[in-house]
C-alpha positions in Angstrom: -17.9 -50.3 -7.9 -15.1 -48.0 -8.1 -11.4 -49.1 -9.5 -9.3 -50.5 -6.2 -6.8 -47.6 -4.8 -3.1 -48.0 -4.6 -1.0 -47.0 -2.3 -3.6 -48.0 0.9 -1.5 -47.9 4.4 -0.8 -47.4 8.4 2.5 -46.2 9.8 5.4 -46.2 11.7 6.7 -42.3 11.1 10.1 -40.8 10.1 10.9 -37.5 11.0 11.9 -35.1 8.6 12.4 -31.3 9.2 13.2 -28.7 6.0 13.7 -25.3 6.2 10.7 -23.3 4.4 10.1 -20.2 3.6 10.0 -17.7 6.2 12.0 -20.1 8.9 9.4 -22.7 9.3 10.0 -26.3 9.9 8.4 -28.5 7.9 7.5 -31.9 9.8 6.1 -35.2 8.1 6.1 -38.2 10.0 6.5 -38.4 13.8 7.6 -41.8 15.8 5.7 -41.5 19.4 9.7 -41.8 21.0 10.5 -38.3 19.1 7.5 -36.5 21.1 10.4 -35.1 23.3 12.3 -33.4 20.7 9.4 -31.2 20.1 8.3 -30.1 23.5 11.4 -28.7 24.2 11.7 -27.4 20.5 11.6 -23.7 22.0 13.8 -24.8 24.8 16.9 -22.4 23.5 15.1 -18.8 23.8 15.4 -18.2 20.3 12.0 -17.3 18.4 11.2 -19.8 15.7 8.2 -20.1 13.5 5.9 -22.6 13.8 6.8 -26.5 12.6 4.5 -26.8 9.5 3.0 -30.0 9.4 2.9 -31.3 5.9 -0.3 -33.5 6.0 1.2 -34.5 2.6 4.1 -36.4 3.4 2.2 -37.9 6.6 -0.3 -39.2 4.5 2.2 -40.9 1.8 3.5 -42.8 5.2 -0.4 -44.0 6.1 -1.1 -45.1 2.9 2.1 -47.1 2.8 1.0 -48.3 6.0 -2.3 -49.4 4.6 -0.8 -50.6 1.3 1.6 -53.4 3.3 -2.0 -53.9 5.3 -4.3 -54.4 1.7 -1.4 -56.7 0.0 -1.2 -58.6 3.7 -5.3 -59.1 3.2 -5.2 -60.0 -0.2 -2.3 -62.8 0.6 -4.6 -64.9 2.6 -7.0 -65.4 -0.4 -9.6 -62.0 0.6 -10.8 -59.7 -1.9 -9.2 -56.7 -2.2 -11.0 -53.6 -0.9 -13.7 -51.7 -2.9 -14.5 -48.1 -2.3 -17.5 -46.4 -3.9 -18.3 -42.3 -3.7 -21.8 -41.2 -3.5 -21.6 -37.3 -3.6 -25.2 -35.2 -2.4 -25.4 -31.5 -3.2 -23.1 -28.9 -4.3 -20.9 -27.6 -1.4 -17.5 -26.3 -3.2 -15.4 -28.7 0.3 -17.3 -31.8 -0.1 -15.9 -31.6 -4.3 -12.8 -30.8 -3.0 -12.8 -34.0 -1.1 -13.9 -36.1 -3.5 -11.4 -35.3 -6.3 -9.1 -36.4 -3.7 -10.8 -39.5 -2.9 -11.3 -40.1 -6.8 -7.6 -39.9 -7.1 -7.4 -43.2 -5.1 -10.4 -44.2 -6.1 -13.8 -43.1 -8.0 -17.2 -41.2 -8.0 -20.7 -42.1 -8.6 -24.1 -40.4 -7.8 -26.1 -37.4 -6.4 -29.1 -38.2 -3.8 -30.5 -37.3 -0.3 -27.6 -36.9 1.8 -28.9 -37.8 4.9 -31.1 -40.9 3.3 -28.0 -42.1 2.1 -25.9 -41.7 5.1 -28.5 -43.9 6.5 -29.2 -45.9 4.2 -25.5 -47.7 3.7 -24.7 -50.7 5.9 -23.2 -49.2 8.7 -20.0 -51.6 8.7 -19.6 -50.7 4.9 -19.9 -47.0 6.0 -16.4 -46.0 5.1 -17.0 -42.3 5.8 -18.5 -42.4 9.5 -21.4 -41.0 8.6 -24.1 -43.8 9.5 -25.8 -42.9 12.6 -25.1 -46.3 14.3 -21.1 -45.2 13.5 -21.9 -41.2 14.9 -23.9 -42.8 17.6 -20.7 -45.6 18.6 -18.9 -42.8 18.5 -20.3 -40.5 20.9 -20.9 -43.5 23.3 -16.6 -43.7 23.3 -17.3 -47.3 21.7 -15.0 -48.9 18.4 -16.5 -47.7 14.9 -16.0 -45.8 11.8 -14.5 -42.4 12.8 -15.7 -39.6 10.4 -12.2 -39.6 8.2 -11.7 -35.8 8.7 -12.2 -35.8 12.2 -10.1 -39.4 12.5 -7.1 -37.3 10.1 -6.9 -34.8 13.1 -6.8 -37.2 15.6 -4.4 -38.6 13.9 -1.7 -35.7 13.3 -2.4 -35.1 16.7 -1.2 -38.2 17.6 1.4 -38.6 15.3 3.2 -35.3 15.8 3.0 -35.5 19.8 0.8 -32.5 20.5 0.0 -32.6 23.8 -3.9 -33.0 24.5 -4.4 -34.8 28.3 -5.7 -31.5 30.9 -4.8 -29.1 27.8 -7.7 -26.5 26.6 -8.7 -27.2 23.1 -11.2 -24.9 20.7 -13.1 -26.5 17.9 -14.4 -23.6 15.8 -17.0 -25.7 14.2 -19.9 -27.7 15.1 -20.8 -29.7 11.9 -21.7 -33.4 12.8 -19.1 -34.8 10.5 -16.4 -32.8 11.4 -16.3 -29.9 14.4 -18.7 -32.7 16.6 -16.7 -36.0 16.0 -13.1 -33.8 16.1 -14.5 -32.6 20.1 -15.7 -36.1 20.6 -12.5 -37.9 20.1 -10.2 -35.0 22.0 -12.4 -35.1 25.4 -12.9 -38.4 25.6 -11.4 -40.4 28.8 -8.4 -42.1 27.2 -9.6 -45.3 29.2 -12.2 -45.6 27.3 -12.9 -48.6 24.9 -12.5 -46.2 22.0 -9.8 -43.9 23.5 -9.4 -40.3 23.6 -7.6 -36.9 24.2 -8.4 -36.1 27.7 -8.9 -32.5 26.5 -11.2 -29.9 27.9 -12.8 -28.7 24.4 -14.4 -25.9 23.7 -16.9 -25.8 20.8 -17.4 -22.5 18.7 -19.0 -21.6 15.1 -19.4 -19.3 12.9 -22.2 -17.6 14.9 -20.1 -16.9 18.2 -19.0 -13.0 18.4 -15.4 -12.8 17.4 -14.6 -10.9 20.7 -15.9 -14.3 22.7 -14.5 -16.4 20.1 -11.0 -14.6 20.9 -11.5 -15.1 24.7 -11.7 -19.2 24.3 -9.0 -19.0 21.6 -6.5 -17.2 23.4 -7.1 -19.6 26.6 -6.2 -22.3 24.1 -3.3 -24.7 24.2 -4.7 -26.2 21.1 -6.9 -24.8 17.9 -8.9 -26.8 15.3 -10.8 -24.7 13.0 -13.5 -25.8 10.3 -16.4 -23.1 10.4 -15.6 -22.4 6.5 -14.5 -18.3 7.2 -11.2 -17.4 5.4 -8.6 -15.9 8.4 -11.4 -16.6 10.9 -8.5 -17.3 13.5 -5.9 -14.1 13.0 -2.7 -13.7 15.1 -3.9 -11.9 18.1 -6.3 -14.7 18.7 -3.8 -17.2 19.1 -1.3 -17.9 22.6 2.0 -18.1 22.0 3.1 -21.8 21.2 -0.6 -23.3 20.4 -1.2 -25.3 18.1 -3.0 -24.7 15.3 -5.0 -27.2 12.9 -6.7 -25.7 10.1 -9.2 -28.2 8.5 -11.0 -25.0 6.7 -11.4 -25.2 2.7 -12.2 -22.0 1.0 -12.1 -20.5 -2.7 -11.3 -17.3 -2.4 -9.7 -14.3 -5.6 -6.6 -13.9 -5.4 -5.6 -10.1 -6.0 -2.0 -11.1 -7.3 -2.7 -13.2 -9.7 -6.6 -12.7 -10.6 -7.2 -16.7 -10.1 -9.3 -18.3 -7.6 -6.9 -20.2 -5.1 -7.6 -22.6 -2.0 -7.1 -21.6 1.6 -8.4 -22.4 4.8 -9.9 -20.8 8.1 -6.7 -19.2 9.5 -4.3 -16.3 8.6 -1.4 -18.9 7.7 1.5 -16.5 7.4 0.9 -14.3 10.3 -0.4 -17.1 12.7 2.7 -19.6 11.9 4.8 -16.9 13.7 3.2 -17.3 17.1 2.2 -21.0 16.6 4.5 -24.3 17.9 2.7 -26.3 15.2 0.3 -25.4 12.2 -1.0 -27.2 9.0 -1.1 -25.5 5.6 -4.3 -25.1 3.3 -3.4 -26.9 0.7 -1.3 -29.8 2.4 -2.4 -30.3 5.8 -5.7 -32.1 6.8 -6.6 -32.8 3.6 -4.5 -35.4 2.0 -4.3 -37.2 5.5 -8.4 -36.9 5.1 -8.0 -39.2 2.2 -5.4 -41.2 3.9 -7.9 -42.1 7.1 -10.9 -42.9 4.6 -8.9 -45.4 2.9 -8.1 -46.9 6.6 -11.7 -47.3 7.0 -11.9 -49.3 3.6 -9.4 -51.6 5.0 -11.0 -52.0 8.5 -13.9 -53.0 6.7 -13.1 -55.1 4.2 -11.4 -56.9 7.4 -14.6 -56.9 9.1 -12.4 -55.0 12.2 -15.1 -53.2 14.3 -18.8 -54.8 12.9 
């Protein structure tokens, strides 16, 4: 078993905006009655840069969140949570996302990745991946949401992006992240497990750039995790979309002869047209981590199974 993680949470939101480089706005935490203030962010005429989301910060509020939700659980005599890492194959994003997760936690093994999705109780199956949790999950019912696809869902949420009759483009159709992120945005927000009300769109790496840029452009929101450095560019992108970038790439840095981290979109020149955007490093990632240790807590409390 892996050492407990500290700082477990789940939120209430302040808002915080700081000037960064270039203009931008740089927004952690977002209370639902603050929604408002961002709509009519644009309001004045005045061209702004997009409001960076710092995943970062938004995380350090979840994990508060789910730290006053662990020491609750632990008060009325339970045990505290456990998470354990099992890490198949060598893809460069899934070690990205376990140092992270080993940061709060720690690592273990290498096996069949499917054979071991499968093969952990599906109520223990902090990462979604069970296909009793995929299948609950498609069916709109309570389970464990893929954490990657649940982060999204949550900055969504938590930064008021408008979603209900809006157009939304997943560029990626991997069933643990592009599938369950199109799942939970067009899913009747009735529903017992409720969701966006979005039309979506799902692209991949495989769809001709020129059609790709037709759905994108249509597009009040973007969500991109095909695993293509500046997949999405400028002229792809509406003015006043927003724009979630959940890609992790290695790619060499010309500057400084180092290999550096980046994700799917052409940060810097799409942040001028976009209303919101996350950063590579600093956006989905840490709030990735955030959402898996939610689903440690949910079990441990025996929530949905």
């Amino acid at each position: 078993m892996a050492a407990p993680a500290r700082g477990f949470s789940l939120l209430g939101g302040s808002l915080s905006r700081v000037p960064a480089r270039g203009g931008s706005a740089v927004l952690s935490g977002v209370p639902v009655a603050a929604r408002r203030v961002f709509r009519g962010f644009r309001s004045s005429g005045v061209r702004h840069d997009a409001i960076v989301i710092s995943g970062t910060e938004m995380a350090k509020q979840v994990q508060k969140e789910i730290q006053r939700g662990v020491e609750s659980w632990i008060s009325l005599g339970n045990r505290r949570p456990y998470l354990s890492i099992i890490l198949v194959g060598d893809d460069p994003a899934s070690h990205t996302y376990v140092r992270k997760k080993i940061r709060a936690a720690s690592a273990v093994d290498h096996v069949d990745e499917r054979a071991v999705c499968n093969g952990i109780a599906p109520e223990k199956d902090v990462d979604g991946f069970h296909i009793i949790n995929i299948g609950r999950l498609c069916l709109d019912q309570h389970s464990l949401i893929p954490a990657t696809a649940s982060a999204v869902w949550e900055i969504i949420k938590r930064t008021g992006i408008e979603t209900f009759g809006k157009n939304v483009v997943v560029a990626g159709r991997s069933k643990n992240v592009g599938m369950p992120i199109a799942m939970l945005l067009h899913t009747d927000g009735e529903h017992e497990r409720p969701g966006g009300d979005a039309t979506v769109t799902i692209a991949h790496r495989y769809t001709p750039k020129d059609q790709l840029k037709i759905h994108t452009q249509l597009a009040d929101v973007i969500i991109v995790a095909a695993g293509i450095p500046k997949l999405i560019t400028c002229d792809m992108v509406r003015e006043g979309a927003a724009v979630i970038d959940v890609g992790i790439n290695y790619v060499h840095d010309p500057v400084t002869g180092k290999t550096k981290l980046v994700g799917d979109v052409d940060f810097e020149a799409v942040k001028k047209k976009a209303s919101f955007i996350t950063p590579v490093p600093g956006g989905v990632g840490p709030m990735t981590v955030a959402m898996l240790l939610k689903n440690t807590l949910l079990a441990a409390k025996k929530l949905i199974y």
